[in-house]
N, C-alpha and C positions, 0 to 999 in steps of 0.2 A: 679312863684308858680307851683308846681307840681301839675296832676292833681289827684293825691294819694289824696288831700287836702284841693282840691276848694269846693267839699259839704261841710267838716265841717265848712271851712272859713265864706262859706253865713251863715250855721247855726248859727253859733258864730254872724257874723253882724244884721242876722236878731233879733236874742236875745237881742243885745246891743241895738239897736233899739226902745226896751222899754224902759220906766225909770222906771226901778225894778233895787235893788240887790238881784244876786240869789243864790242859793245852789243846789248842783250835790244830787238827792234823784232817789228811783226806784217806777215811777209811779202807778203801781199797787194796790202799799197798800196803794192810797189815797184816803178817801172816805168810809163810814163806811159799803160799802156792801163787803170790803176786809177786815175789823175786825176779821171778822171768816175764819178760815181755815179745811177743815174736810179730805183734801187726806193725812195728813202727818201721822195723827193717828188713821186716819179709825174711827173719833169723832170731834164735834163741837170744836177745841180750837179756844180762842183767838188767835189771829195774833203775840201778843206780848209774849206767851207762849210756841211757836210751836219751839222746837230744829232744825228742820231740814230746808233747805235752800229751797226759795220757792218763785211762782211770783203768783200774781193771776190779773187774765186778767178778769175785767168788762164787763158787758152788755154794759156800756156806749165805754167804750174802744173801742170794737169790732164794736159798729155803726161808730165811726166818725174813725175808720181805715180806711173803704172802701175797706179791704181785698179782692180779688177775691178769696180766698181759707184760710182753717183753715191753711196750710202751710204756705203762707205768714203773715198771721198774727201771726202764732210763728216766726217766723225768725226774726222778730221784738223784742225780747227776748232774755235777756243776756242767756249765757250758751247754748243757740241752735243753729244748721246748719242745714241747709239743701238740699238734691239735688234736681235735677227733670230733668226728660228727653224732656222736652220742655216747653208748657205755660202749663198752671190750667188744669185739666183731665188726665193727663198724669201721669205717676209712678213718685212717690215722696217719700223718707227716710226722717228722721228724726231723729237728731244724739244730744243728749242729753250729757252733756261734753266729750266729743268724743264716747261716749259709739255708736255702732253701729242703725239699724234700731229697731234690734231683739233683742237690750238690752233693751229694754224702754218696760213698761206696758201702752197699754190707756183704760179706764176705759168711759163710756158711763152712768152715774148715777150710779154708780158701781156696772156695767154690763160689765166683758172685754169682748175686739174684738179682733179681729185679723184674720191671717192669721197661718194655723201649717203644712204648706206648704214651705212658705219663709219665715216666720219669721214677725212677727211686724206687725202692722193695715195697711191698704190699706185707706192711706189719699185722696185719690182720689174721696173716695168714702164717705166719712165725710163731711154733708151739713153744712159749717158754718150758714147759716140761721136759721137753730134750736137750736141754740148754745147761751144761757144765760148768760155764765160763765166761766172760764177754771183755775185748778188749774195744778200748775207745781211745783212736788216737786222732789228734785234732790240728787239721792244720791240712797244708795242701800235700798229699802223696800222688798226684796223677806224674810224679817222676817214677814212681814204685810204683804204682796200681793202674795208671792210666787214664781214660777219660773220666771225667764226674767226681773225682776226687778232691774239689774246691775245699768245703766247709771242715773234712774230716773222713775218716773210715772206720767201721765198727766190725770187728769180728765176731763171729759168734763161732762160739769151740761147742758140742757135742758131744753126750757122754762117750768115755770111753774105758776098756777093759785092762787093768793091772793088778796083779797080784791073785790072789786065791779068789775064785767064784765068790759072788758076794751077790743076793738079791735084794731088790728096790725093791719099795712099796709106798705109797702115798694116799691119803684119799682125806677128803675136805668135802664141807658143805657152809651155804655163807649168803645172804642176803640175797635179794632178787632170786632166789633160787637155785644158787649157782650149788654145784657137783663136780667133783672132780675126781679124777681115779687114777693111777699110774703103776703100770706093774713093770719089770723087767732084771738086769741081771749084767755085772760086768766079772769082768776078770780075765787069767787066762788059765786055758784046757790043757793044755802044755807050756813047757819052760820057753818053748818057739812059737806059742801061736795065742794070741790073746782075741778077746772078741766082746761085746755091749750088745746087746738089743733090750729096746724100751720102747710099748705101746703107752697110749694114752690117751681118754677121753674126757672130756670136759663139754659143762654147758649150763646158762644162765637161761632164766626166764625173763629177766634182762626190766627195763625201763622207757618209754617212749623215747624213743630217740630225739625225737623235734619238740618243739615246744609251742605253742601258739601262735608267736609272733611270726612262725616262718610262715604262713600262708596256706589259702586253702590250696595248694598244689603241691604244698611239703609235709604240714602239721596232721600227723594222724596218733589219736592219745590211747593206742594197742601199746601190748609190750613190746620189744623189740629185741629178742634173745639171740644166743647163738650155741652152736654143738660144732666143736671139732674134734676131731678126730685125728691120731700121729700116731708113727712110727720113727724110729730110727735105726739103725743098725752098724754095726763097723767089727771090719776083720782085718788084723795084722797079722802078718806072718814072716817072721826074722827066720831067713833065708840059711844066714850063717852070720857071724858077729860083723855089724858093720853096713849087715844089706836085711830089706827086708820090703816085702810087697803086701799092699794092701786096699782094701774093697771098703765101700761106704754108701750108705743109702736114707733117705731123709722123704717123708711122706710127709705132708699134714692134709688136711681138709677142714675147711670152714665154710657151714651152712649159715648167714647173718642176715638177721631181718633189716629193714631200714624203713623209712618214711618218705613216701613220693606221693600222697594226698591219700585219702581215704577208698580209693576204686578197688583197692587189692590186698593181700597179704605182697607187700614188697620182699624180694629177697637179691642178698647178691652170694653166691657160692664161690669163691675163688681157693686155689691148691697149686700147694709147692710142693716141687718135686727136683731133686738131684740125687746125682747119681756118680760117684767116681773111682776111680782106679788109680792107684799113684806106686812109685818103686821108687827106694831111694837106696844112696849108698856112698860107702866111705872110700872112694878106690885108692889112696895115697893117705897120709898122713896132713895132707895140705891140699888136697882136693875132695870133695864130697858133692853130690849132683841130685836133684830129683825131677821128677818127670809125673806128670798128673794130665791126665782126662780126664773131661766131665760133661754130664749132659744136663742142663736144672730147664725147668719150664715152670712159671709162673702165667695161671691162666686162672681168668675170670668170668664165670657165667652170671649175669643181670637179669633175671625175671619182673618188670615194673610195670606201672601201671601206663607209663611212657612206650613200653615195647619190651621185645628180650635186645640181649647184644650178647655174642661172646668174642672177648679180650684175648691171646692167647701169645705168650711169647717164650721161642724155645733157642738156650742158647747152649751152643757147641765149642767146647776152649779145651787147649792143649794148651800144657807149660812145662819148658825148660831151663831148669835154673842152677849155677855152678856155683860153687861157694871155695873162694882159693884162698885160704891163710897165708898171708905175710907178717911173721911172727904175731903182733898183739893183732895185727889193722886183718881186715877181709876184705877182699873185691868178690864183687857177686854180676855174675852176667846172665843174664836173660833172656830169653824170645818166647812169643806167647802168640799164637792165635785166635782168635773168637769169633764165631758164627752168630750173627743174631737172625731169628728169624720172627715174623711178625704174621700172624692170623687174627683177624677180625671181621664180622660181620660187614664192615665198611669195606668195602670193597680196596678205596683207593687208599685206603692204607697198609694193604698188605706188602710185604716186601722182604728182603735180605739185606744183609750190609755183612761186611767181611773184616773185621780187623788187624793187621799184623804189629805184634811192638817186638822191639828191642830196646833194653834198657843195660844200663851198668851205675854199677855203685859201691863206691870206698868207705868204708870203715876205718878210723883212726884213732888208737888209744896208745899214748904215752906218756909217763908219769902224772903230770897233773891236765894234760891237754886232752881233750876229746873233740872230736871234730869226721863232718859227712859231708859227702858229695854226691849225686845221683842226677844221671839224663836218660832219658828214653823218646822216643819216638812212637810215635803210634801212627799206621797210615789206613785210614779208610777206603775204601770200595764206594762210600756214599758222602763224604764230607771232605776228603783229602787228606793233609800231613798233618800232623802238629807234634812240637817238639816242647820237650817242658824238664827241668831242672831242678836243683835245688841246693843250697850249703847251710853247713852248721857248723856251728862252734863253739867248745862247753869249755868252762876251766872252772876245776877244782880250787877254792882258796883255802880248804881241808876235808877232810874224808867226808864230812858232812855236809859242806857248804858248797853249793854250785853254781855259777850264770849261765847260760844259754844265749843264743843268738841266731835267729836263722833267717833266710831268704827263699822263696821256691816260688814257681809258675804252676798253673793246672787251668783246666780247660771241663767247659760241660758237653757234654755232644748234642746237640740235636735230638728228640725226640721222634718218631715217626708221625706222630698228630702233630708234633711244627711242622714238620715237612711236608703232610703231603693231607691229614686232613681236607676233606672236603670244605670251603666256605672258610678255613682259616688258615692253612701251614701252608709255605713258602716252600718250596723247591730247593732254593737258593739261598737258604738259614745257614750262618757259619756256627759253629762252637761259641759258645762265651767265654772269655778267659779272665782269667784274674794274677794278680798277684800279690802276694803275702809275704810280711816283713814281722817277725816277732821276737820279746828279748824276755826272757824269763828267770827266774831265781830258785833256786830248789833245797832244802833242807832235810837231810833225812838222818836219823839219829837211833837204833832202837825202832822203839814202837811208834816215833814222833817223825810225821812228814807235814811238813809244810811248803807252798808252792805259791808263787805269783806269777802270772804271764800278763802283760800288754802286747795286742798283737794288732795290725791292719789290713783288712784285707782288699786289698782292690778290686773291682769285676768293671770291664768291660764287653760290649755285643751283647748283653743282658737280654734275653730272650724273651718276649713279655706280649700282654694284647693291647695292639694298637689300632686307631682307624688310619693313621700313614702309610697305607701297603704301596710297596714296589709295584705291584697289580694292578689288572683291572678292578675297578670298584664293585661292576657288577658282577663278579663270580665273588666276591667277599663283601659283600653290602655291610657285615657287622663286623668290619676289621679285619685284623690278621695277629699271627705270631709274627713278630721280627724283631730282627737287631739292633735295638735303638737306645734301651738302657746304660745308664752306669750305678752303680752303686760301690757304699765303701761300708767295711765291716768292720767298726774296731770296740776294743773294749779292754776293759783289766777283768782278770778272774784270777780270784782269789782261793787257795781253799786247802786243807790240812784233817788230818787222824791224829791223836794220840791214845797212846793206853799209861793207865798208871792205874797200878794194885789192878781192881777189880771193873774197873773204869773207862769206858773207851768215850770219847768223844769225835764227834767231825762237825765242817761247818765247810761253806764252801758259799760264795756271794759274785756275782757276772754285773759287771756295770758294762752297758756296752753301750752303743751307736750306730742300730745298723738301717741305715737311710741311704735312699733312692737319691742319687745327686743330680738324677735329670729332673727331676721334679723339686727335691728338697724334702720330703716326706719319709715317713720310717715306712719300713716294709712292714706291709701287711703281717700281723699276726703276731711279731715281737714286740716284746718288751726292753724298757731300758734296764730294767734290774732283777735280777732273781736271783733266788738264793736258798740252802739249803741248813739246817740246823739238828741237829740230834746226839743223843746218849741212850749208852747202851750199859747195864749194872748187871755182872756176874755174879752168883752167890748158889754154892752147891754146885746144886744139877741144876740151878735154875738161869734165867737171863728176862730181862724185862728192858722197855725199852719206849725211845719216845722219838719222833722224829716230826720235824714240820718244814714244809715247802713254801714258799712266797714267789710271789710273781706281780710284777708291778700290770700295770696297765697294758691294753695292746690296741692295736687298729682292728678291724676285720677287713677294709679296704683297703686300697692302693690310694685312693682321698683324702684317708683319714680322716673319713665323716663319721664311721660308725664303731665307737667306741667299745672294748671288753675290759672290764671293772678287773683291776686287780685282786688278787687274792692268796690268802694261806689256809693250810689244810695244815690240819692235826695228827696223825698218826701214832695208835701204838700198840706193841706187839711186846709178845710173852713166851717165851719158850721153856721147854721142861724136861729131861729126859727123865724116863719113867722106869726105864730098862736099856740094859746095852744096846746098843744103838738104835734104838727106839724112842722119839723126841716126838711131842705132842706142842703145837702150834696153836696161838689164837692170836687175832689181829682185828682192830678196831678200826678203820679209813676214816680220815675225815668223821671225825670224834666231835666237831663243833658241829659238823649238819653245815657244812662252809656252802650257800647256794652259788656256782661260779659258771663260765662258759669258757670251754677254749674255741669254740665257734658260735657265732652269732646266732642265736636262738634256738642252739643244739642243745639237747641236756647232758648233765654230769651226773657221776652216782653224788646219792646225799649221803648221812652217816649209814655206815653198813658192817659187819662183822663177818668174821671167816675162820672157820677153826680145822685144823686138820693134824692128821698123823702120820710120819714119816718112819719108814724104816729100813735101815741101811745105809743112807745116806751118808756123807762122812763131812 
């Protein structure tokens, strides 16, 4: 047996190993706190309503992962890849069906983050411990969400307070050294005023990040750890039935070593921070409106052996949004401004941009038809207009059985290092846009979901480094950013949960295509197949459990000269409760010792363990 093989083989034996018959479903949507979905329509739908394709990762999910990073625990998720330049702390992308880092939106209680520097959030600095919830909808929303929303959008939801005071507690210890500790407290103090707060610290002694092969200017064989540090907080406060205002605040800090040759202790410190105010209210029986402010700043300080730098970007957004019932259907209208502002030691990158959108969008449900509509516009201060779209259309062929259909436009914006970088960004960089055609099938029965999507994504103005610049050659002697690409993104993903008796099962498999068609080559970093496999066995108090990841082959280049070896990883975890709500965790990574890179001569952890205890959690 190859060893391409031997994780799925045990998973398969360990499966067989029960006396269940099962069925291939996609775990997420088991469970009624996955009923509702609200990132796909910027609204409460039901799960069984929602046109567009979509996974949602539980509270419960994410305790018994044992994830060391939000990154790891999406990778665990059909239709995601991911890189990283050594263990948990370190720079990590996040490629949403092949879409790049800085084609995905993530949204923080829909508050975006990111970076408008490089493009895309800084996962590094994303405390999974404050983390409740996470929806994953896939496909283009820049009609809903606006710029950068090509590949997909990820929400991340945040503990919050319901029902009687109720206190957290967490703490773990686990290979490399790792520590982890989490205290805090939800509920609500009155019948009108509910409230969360949850600290948390964590941190590894970690693993060389680089490996040999990167050079005496990368490869330094210290450990390479990291300590963050979070907070979160949130206060609601129901006004009177129907209206109700409320406050939210989100810290983290991540101190993270790296490798940049042997001169220094490398570090990179980077911290997120938002901050928001929102009121909402029901003023009619067929009108209801909210209104949110927020302030997030994602900044990074570089200590290296190359020099310091600090990264620093703070953005300012107001949003109003209507929500009008026409008996079953909603139209929802919008206007949204956003500040970005840019600080960095580079001089000539520093800058503003101003965004204004308005959008609108139809919801349509009757008897067996479902079907969506949504346009917005977005106008720059630094890029210009752009308008983007989208339709859907579902039909029931019974309660359980669904098609799909849809079509949309979305756009990426310009980065400030495209633009205005010293020795590489263009001035004169448009947006990239794309568009996206996909047809999907849905099944959902009980405990049993099963799903297919074939989807294509087209991208045009693809933003990428060229020696073709519009410029002079001598202020850009090593190229430029510009607009010369195309690429097309298409694939089937496949993937399904069920539960029977004691039983759960998922499996979820991506065959895709996503290649550079000015060159002919696949984009850097993807693979054509990946896939995901596991069982889960109930029994008492108890739950034990197996999970394995595969990932075929990838590029490291844009050439595709330099090859990253395929691979699967083992996992498996055990849970226990000991006492009312008191549940003791352990978990085994990469159980084979799978040696793998998701970057070219960066290191992976090897086999590792991690045991912890939770209490309160639900």
């Amino acid at each position: 047996m190859t060893s391409a093989f031997k994780p799925l083989a045990l998973s398969l034996a360990l499966a067989a190993a029960f006396p269940s018959s099962v069925v291939f479903a996609q775990t997420a949507a088991v469970g009624a706190t996955s009923s509702v979905v609200i990132t796909a329509g910027r609204q409460a739908q039901a799960a069984k309503d929602v046109l567009a394709d979509n996974v949602v990762i539980t509270s419960e999910d994410i305790v018994k992962s044992g994830a060391a990073s939000i990154v790891d625990l999406l990778q665990q998720q059909r239709g995601i890849e991911i890189t990283r330049n050594g263990g948990p702390g370190t720079t990590s992308s996040v490629f949403i069906r092949g879409g790049n880092n800085a084609q995905n939106v993530v949204l923080i209680d829909g508050v975006r983050i990111g970076s408008s520097t490089t493009g895309g959030a800084t996962w590094s600095s994303i405390p999974l411990s404050q983390i409740d919830r996470i929806e994953v909808v896939y496909g283009p929303l820049s009609s809903l969400y606006g710029a950068d929303a090509m590949g997909g959008v990820i929400q991340i939801f945040t503990k919050k307070g319901t029902g009687a005071i109720t206190p957290t507690l967490s703490a773990g210890l686990g290979s490399y050294g790792t520590r982890k500790l989490q205290a805090g407290f939800t509920g609500s103090v009155a019948s009108n005023l509910s409230l969360s707060m949850n600290a948390a610290h964590e941190e590894s002694e970690g693993f060389s990040a680089s490996k040999p092969g990167a050079g005496a200017f990368t490869y330094n064989p210290d450990k390479d750890g990291y300590k963050m540090d979070s907070f979160n907080g949130r206060l609601v406060w129901e006004i009177s039935k129907g209206y109700e205002l409320g406050a939210s605040v989100l810290h983290s800090r991540n101190n993270a070593q790296f490798d940049a040759g042997t001169a220094q202790d490398d570090r990179n410190i980077s911290t997120l921070e938002t901050i928001a105010v929102f009121g909402r209210g029901k003023f009619t029986d067929y009108w209801s409106a909210s209104l949110q402010y927020a302030k997030t700043a994602d900044k990074g300080y570089t200590d290296a052996s190359y020099g310091k730098s600090q990264i620093d970007t703070r953005q300012d957004s107001l949003s109003f949004q209507n929500d009008i019932r026409i008996g079953k259907d909603v139209l929802q209208l919008i206007a949204e401004t956003r500040d970005e502002n840019v600080e960095t030691t580079t001089l000539a990158v520093n800058g503003k941009r101003t965004t204004n959108s308005f959008a609108a969008s139809y919801v349509f449900k009757q008897d067996a038809h479902l079907a969506s509509a949504s346009i917005r516009n977005d106008r720059s201060s630094q890029y210009g207009s752009n308008t983007t779209g989208s339709v859907g259309y579902g039909y029931r062929f019974t309660d359980a059985l669904r098609v799909n259909a849809s079509y949309g436009t979305s756009f990426r914006a310009p980065t400030f290092n495209e633009l205005y970088y010293p020795g590489y960004g263009v001035a004169s960089n448009k947006p990239e846009k794309a568009k996206n055609a996909e047809i999907g099938m849905y099944f959902e029965q009980g405990d049993t979901q099963l799903s297919a999507v074939y989807y294509q994504n087209k991208a045009t103005d693809l933003l990428v480094s060229t020696s073709v610049c519009p410029i002079e050659q001598a202020t850009h002697q090593f190229g430029c950013a510009y607009n010369v690409n195309k690429a097309t993104l298409s694939g089937l993903t496949v993937g399904g949960t069920t539960r029977f008796a004691d039983l759960t099962l998922r499996a979820s498999i991506d065959i895709q295509d996503p290649k550079d068609d000015t060159t002919g080559k696949r984009l850097a970093r993807r693979s054509k197949q990946h896939g995901t496999l596991a069982a889960e066995y109930a029994f008492a108090n108890a739950r034990i459990g197996v999970e394995t990841i595969y990932s075929g082959d990838r590029f490291d280049d844009a050439n595709n000269t330099r090859v990253l070896g395929s691979y699967n990883l083992l996992n498996l975890y055990a849970t226990y409760e000991v006492a009312k709500n008191t549940t003791v965790l352990a978990r085994w990574n990469n159980a084979l010792n799978k040696d793998y890179e998701l970057a070219r001569n960066y290191a992976t952890a090897g086999s590792n363990v991690f045991v912890g205890v939770n209490y309160g959690f639900k």
